[in-house]
C-alpha positions in Angstrom: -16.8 -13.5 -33.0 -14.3 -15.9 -33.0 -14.1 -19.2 -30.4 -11.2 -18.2 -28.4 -10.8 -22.0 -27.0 -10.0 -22.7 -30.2 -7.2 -20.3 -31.2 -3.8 -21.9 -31.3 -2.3 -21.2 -28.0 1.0 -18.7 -27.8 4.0 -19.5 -28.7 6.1 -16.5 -28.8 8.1 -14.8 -26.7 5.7 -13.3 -23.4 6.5 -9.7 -22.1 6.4 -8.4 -18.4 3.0 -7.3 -18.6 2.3 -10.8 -19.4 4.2 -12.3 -16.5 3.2 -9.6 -13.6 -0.9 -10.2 -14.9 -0.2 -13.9 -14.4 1.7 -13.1 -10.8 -0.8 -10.9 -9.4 -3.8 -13.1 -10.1 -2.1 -16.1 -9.0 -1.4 -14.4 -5.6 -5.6 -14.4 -5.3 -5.2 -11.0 -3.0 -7.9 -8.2 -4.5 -6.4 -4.9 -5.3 -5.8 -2.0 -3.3 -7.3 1.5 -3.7 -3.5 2.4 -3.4 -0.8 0.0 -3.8 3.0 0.0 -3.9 2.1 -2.8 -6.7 3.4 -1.5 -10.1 6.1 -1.6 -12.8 9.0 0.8 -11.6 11.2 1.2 -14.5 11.2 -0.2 -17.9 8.5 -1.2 -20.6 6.3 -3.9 -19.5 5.7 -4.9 -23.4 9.3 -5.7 -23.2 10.0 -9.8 -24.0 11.1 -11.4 -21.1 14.8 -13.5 -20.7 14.5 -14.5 -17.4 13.2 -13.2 -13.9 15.5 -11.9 -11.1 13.5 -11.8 -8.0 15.0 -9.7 -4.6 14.1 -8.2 -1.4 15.3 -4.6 -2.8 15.9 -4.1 -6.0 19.5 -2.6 -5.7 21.6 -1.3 -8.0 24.1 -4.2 -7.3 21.4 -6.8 -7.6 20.0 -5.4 -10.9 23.2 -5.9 -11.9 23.3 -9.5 -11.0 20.4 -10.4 -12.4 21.8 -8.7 -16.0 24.8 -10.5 -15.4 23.2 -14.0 -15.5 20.8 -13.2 -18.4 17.4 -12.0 -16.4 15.3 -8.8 -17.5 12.3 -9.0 -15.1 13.3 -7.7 -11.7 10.1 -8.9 -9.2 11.4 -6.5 -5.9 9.9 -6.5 -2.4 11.1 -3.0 -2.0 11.2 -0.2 -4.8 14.5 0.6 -6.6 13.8 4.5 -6.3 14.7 5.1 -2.4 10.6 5.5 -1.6 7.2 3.4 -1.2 6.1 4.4 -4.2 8.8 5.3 -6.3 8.0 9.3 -7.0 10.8 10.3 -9.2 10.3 13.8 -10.0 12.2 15.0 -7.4 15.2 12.7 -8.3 15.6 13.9 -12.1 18.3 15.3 -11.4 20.6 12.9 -9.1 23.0 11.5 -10.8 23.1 7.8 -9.1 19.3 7.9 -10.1 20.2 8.7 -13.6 22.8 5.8 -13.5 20.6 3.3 -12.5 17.7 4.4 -14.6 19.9 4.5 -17.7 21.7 0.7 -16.5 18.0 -0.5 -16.9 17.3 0.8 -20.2 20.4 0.2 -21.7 19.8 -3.5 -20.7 15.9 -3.3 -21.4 14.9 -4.5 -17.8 11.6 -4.0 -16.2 11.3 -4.2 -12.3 7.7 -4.7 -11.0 7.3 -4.0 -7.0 5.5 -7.2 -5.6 4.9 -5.6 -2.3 1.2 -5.6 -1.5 -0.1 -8.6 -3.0 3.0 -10.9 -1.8 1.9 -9.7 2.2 -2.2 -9.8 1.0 -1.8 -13.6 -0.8 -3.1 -16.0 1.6 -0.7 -17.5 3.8 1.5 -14.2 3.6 4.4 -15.1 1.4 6.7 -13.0 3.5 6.2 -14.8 6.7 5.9 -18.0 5.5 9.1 -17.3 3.8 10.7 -16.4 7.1 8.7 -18.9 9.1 10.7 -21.7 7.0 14.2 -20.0 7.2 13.6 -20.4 11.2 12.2 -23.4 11.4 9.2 -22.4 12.8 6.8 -23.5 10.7 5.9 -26.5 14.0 5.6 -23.3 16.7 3.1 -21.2 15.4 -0.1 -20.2 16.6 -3.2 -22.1 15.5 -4.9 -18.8 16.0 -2.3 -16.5 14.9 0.6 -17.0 12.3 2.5 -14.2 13.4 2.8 -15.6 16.9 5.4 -18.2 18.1 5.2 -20.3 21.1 9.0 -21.0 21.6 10.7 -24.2 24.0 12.1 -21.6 26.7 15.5 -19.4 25.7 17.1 -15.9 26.8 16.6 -13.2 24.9 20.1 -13.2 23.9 20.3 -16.8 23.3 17.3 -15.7 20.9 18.9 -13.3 19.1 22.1 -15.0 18.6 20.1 -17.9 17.0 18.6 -15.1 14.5 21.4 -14.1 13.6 22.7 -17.3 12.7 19.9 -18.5 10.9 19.4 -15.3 8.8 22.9 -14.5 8.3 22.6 -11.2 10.0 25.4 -10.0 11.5 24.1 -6.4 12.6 20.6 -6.7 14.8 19.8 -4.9 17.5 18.5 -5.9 20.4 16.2 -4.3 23.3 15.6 -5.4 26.3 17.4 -7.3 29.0 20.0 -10.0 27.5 18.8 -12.6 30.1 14.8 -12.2 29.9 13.5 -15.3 29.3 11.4 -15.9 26.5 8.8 -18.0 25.6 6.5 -16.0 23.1 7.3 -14.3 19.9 5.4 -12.4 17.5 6.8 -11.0 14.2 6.2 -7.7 12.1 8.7 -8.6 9.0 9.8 -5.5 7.5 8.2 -2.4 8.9 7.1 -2.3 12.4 4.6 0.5 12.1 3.8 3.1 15.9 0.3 1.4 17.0 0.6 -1.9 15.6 4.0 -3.1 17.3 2.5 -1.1 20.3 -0.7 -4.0 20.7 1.8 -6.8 20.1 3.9 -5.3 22.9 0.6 -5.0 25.1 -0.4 -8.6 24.2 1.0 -12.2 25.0 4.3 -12.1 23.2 7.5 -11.4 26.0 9.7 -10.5 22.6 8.4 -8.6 19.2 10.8 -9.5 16.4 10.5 -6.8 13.4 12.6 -5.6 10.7 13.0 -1.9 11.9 11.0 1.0 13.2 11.5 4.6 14.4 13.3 4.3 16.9 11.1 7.2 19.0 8.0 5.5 18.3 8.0 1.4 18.9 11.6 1.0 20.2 10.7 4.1 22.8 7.3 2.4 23.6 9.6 -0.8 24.0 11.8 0.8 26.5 9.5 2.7 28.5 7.3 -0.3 29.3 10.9 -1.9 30.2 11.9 1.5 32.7 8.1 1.0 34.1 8.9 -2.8 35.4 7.5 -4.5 32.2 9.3 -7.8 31.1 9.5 -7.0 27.2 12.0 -7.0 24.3 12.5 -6.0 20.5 14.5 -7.7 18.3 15.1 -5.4 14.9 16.6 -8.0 12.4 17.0 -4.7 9.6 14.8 -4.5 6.7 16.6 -7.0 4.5 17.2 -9.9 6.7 13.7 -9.8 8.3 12.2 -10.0 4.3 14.5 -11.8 2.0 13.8 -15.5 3.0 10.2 -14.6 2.5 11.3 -13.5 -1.7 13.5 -16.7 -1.8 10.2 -18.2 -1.0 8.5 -16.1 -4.0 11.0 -17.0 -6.4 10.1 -20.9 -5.4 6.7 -20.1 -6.0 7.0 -18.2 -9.1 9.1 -21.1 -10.1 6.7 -23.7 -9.2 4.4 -22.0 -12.2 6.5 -20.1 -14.7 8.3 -22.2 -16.8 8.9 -20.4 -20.1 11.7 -18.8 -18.9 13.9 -19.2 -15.5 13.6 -17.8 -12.6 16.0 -16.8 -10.3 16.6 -15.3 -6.4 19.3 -13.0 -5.9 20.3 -12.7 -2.5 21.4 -9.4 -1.3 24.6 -8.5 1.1 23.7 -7.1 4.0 24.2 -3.0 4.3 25.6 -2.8 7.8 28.6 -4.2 9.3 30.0 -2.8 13.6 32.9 -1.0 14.4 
């Protein structure tokens, strides 16, 4: 058998498979039995240009990143309109067929870097929106996900969101003038039983992405009707994750160097009457 150390190392061009191996086991999170972790679209022995990296791999965004010359979409959230991208049921929609056929005709691959981004060790999505806040001084010791906060409103909270994430459309619950003194986050989803123990615990505000609105946000306004001093801040699923993938693309940056690497920053979907 030959000595491997001494093969000439490669020098040709590396595909997505290549890249996403070298992601994944630079993350150092294990595996799940089920994972949202895998190659969407495209053909992962396809030579990479250039990665595009995105909270949701939109067809806007794709488009971006074929624009500037990038065929590796690394996406928070799927391109398919579902966790885990089951496409049988979409064969026949036409914007499906659109987007599918955009990314072949440009030979793009987009890998969904969901569960190993939030299983690395800090998680990259809140210590990608931990930075964008400023926070990085307030949290926890004990817990990252809690913030211990000089003393604001809950509006004067919310407004300062807004301005540091750009987002334009949050909604708030809760009593404008609560003070607040404690925060904890759930970035993206804010799952039923999980935003309902940070509710029962120390925080006086929960901020989250979003979450049905008769489970957590009903929880959330119950406790208020029953005299409890709590609020919810829903940031939307795109401002509460894409500071944590421009934090991913600085990281992949930080270790790919064979081809560039690039965030694409997507508009937000809402806008009020």
């Amino acid at each position: 058998m030959a000595d491997i150390s001494s093969m000439p190392a490669h020098t040709g061009p590396l595909t997505a498979l290549q890249f996403i191996q070298r992601i994944l086991a630079k993350t150092g999170a294990a595996n799940r039995p089920q994972t949202a972790d895998r190659v969407a679209a495209g053909d992962p022995t396809q030579a990479v240009t250039g990665i595009a990296v995105m909270g949701i791999a939109s067809l806007a965004g794709i488009k971006a990143a074929a624009a500037s010359g990038n065929n590796l979409v690394v996406t928070y959230d799927s391109a398919f309109w579902s966790g885990n991208d089951e496409l049988d049921r979409l064969e026949g929609d036409a914007l499906f067929q659109e987007k599918r056929d955009f990314l072949r005709t440009h030979n793009m691959v987009v890998f969904n870097l969901h569960d190993h981004w939030r299983d690395r060790m800090p998680d990259g999505i809140a210590i990608g929106m931990t930075q964008a806040l400023g926070w990085e001084k307030l949290a926890d010791p004990a817990d990252p996900n809690l913030f211990h906060l000089p003393s604001t409103s809950l509006l004067a909270l919310a407004t300062d969101l807004g301005r540091r994430l750009n987002d334009q459309t949050l909604r708030v619950v809760g009593d404008p003038k609560l003070a607040v003194a404690t925060v904890a986050t759930s970035w993206g989803n804010a799952a039923q039983m999980p935003t309902i123990g940070l509710l029962n615990g120390p925080a006086d505000v929960v901020i989250c992405g979003y979450s049905h609105e008769w489970e957590a946000v009903e929880y959330c306004q119950d406790m208020i009707a029953a005299g409890g001093r709590k609020g919810m801040i829903l940031l939307g699923e795109a401002a509460s994750v894409q500071a944590g993938m421009k934090y991913c693309a600085d990281w992949l940056g930080s270790f790919i160097t064979e081809v560039p690497v690039r965030f694409i920053p997507l508009p937000e979907p809402y806008w009020n009457a």
